[in-house]
N, C-alpha and C positions, 0 to 999 in steps of 0.2 A: 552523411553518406547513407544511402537506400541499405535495408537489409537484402541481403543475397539469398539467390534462391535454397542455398544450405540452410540459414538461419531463418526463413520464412518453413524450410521445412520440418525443422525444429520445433518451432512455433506448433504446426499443425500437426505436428505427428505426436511430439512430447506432450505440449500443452504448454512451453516456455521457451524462450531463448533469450540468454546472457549477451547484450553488448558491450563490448571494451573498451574503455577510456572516451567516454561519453561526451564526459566535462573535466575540466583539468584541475587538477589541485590549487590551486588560485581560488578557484570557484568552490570545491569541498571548501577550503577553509573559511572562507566568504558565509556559507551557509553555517560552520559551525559556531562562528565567532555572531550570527544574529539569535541562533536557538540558545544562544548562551545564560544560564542564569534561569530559561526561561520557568521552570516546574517554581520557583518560589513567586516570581512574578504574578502569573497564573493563580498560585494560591492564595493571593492577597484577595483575588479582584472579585466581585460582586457577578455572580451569573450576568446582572443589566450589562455590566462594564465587559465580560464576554459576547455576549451580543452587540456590541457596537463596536467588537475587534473584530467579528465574526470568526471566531472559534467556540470549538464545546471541545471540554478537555474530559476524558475518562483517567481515574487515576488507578494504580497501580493497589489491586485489593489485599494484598496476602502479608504486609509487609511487617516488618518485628515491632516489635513498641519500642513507641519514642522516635522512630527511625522518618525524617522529614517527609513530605509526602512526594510523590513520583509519579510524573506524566507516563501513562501507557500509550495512549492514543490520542493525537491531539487532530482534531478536525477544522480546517480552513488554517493550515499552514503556512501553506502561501502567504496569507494575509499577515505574516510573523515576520517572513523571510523576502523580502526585498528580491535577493539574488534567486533565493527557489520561485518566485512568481516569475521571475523573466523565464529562468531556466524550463521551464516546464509548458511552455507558451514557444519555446524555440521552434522555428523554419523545421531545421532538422529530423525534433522529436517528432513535430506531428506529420512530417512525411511517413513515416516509420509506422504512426499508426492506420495513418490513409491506408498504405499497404495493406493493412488487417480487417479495419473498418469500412475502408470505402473515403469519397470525399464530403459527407456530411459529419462533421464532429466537433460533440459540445464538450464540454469540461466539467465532469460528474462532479467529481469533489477531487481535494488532497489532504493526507492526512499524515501527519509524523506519527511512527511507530516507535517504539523504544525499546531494550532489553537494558535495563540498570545494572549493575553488578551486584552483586548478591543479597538478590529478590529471587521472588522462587516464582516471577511470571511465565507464563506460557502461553501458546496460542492451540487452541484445541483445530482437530481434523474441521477440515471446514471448507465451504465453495463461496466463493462471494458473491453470486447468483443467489445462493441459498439466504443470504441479506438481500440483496437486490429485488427481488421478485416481487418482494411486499409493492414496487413502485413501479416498476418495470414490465410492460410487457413481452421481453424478450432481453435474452442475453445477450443483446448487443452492446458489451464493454468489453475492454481492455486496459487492464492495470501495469502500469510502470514501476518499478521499486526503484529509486534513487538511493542508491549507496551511500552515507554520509560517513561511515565506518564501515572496515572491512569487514565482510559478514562471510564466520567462520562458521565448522559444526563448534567450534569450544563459547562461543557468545551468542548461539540459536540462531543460524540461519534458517530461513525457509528452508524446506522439506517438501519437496514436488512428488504425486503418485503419476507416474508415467503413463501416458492414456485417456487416463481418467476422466477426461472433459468428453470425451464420445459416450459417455455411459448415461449423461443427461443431469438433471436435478434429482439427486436424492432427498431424501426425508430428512431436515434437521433436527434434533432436539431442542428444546428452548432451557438453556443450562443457569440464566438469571444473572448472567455476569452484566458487567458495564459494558466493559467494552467488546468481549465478545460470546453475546447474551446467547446465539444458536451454532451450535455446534454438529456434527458426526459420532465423534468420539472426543474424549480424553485420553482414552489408551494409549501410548505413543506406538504399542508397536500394533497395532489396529490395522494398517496400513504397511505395503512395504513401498517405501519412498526413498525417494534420490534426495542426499541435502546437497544445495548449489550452492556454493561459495563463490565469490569475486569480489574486486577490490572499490575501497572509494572513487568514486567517477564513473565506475560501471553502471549500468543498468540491467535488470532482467525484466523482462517481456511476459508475462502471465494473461493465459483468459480468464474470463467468471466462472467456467464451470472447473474448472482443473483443481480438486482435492489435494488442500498445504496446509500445514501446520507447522511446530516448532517449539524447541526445549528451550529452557531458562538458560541465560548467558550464564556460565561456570566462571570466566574471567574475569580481573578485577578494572576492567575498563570500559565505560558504558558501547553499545550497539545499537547504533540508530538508523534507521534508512525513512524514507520516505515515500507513500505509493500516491500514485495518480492515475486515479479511474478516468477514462477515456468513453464519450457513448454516441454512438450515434442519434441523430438528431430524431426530435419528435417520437420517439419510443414510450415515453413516460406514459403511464398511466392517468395522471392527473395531468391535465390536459391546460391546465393554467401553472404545471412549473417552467421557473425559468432558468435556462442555465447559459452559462457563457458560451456563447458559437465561437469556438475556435477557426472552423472551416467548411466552405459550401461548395454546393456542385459548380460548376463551370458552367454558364451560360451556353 
């Protein structure tokens, strides 16, 4: 189903918009039962042996001693999940981003996100342009979060500042983390932000420049979602990357 002209306006006015029951619990559990086990798997393997899964895992820095180690950010997910490669390749989704994008659209990346239970992770103020620009000459993407877990304010959901993508690229910091090395702020309350909540199977709708972040999950049950940067074609700076064409202009 097309987004409607309320949730397109959403989209442009907020800088996001929630779709409801996306994919159906069938498909959550599908994708839960493949990421399963995955953070020890991952830690065995040989960076060679990540390279020929085509993922890079960033792990989880702040964690207590002795305490196993824990995926924060895992890149080329897809490549993990069977069910999230289909899903995120659906008719559906990328009509939804045509809407946003237009009819030329590649397949930036996908990446599992994670909020573990009691790890004190967090995700600092931040635009995903402000990553992207280094490659990019224009903010021509759009991120999907797939819900794998309901994302609460009590297990860190995103945190949207309303507007905020009309203001343009700011100035990031370079704060040396792994997984998310340039930042705005740390401060949570830096910013006064909306937190989105919706359930497994939803979706929210995010651009590159709209300023999110997010507190450590408090609950004792992990919060996983999944995003999928969305870009139009031929944008790159590096003029020899290659990325999956999901979809072309019409003849």
């Amino acid at each position: 189903m097309p987004l409607s002209k309320n949730q397109l306006f959403s989209y442009h006015e907020l800088g996001w918009v929630v779709v409801k029951d996306v994919f159906d619990k069938a498909t959550v559990e599908k994708i839960r039962s493949e990421f399963q086990g995955i953070d020890g798997k991952i830690a065995v393997m040989s960076l060679e042996e990540h390279a020929k899964m085509g993922v890079i895992a960033s792990w989880e820095p702040d964690l207590p001693e002795g305490h196993p180690k824990v995926i924060q950010q895992l890149m080329g997910s897809d490549n993990i999940s069977p069910t999230l490669h289909s899903l995120i390749r659906r008719r559906d989704i990328v009509d939804m981003v045509e809407q946003i994008l237009g009819p030329e659209i590649e397949l930036y990346h996908s990446k599992l996100l994670r909020k573990a239970p009691g790890v004190p992770g967090f995700f600092p103020w931040h635009q995903d342009y402000g990553y992207w620009h280094f490659g990019e000459k224009m903010p021509a993407q759009v991120n999907i979060a797939f819900a794998i877990e309901r994302q609460t304010i009590a297990n860190g959901c995103l945190n949207y500042v309303p507007g905020s993508h009309k203001i343009g690229l700011l100035n990031h910091l370079n704060f040396g983390g792994e997984s998310f090395a340039w930042g705005l702020s740390k401060d949570f309350d830096q910013f006064n932000a909306i937190p989105v909540e919706y359930e497994a199977g939803d979706i929210c709708i995010f651009g590159s420049l709209v300023i999110h972040g997010s507190e450590p999950n408090r609950t004792p049950e992990p919060a996983r979602f999944n995003t999928v940067a969305y870009s139009v074609t031929r944008t790159h700076k590096d003029e020899n990357a290659r990325y999956e064409v999901l979809r072309t202009a019409k003849a």
